[in-house]
C-alpha positions, 0 to 999 in steps of 0.5 A: 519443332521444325527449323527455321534456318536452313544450313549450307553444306561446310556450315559448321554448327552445333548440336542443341543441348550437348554443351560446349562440343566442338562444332560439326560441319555440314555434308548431306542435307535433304528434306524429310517429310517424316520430319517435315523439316531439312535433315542434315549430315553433320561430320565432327573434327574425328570424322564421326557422321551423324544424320540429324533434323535441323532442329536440334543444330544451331549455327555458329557463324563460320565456314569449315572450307576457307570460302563461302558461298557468295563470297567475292574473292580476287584469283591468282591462278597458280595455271598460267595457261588459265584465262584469268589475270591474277587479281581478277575478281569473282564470287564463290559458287560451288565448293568442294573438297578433295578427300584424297589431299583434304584440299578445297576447290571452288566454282568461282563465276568471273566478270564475263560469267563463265564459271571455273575451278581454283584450288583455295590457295588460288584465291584471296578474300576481299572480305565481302559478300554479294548482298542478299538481293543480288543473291536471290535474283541469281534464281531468277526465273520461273519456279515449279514445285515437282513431286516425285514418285518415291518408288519410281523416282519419277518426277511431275507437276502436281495438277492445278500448279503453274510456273511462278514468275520470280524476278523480271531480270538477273542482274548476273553477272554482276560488276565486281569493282564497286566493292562498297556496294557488297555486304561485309563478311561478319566476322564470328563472335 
């Protein structure tokens, strides 16, 4: 049975039929064709990995890494030499961690669309999300299917496919300050 959901990278989840474990974080995901559904790498709290089909894992609702993606969140920059004034809006785009201090960093698009790097403690939640919509516009744009050659790593558009029209515009960046326009975070049950 393929999985329906699709799971972000630090999206904590559980295994299906294990009980009550503790829940694991997502590191690597990729589709597998032997599968016909995503396979994800998932890490428990004592750092064992395991690589398993989307199938077997259910989402618990919250977020190894302190941020998610999309989420709005205000900046003070520790930097004083950084182009941001402190309480400048922005939205989680990337997240990573450092495994060298076990700390987060995060892509955070500002207002003007640049996007730059801030260390967790540099950020404040707002409680809020880009809604779905916004989110989905953000890939506006022309869509191509690309295969690639297994052996060769060599990519192409199978013959007969042509770019797909997604949206007519991008509404990126977007304005941060109607913050009652945004979807609230829901908080894990």
């Amino acid at each position: 049975m393929a999985s329906k959901h699709t799971f972000g990278l630090y999206e904590l989840v559980r295994v299906r039929g294990r009980g009550e474990t503790q829940p694991s974080a997502i590191r690597e995901a990729d589709w597998s064709p032997e599968l016909g559904e995503y396979a994800y790498t998932v890490v428990d709290r004592e750092g064992r990995r395991e690589r398993l089909p989307g199938s077997e894992l259910e989402a618990t609702g919250r977020f190894e890494a302190p941020f998610r993606y999309y989420e709005v969140v205000q900046i003070f920059p520790e930097d004083p030499g950084q182009e941001c004034p402190p309480g400048a809006m922005g939205v989680v785009m990337g997240v990573s961690e450092n495994e060298g201090t076990g700390g987060w960093l995060f892509a955070v698009s500002l207002q003007s669309g640049e996007v730059r790097m801030f260390a967790g403690q540099e950020l404040r939640p707002t409680g809020r999300l880009v809604p779905l919509a916004a989110r989905e516009a953000r890939y506006a744009g022309n869509k191509v299917r690309i295969r690639v050659d297994p052996e060769s790593g060599v990519g192409h558009v199978p013959p007969g496919d042509k770019p797909v029209r997604l949206h007519k515009y991008t509404p990126w960046p977007m304005d941060l300050s109607r913050l009652d326009v945004m979807e609230d975070l829901e908080e894990p049950g």
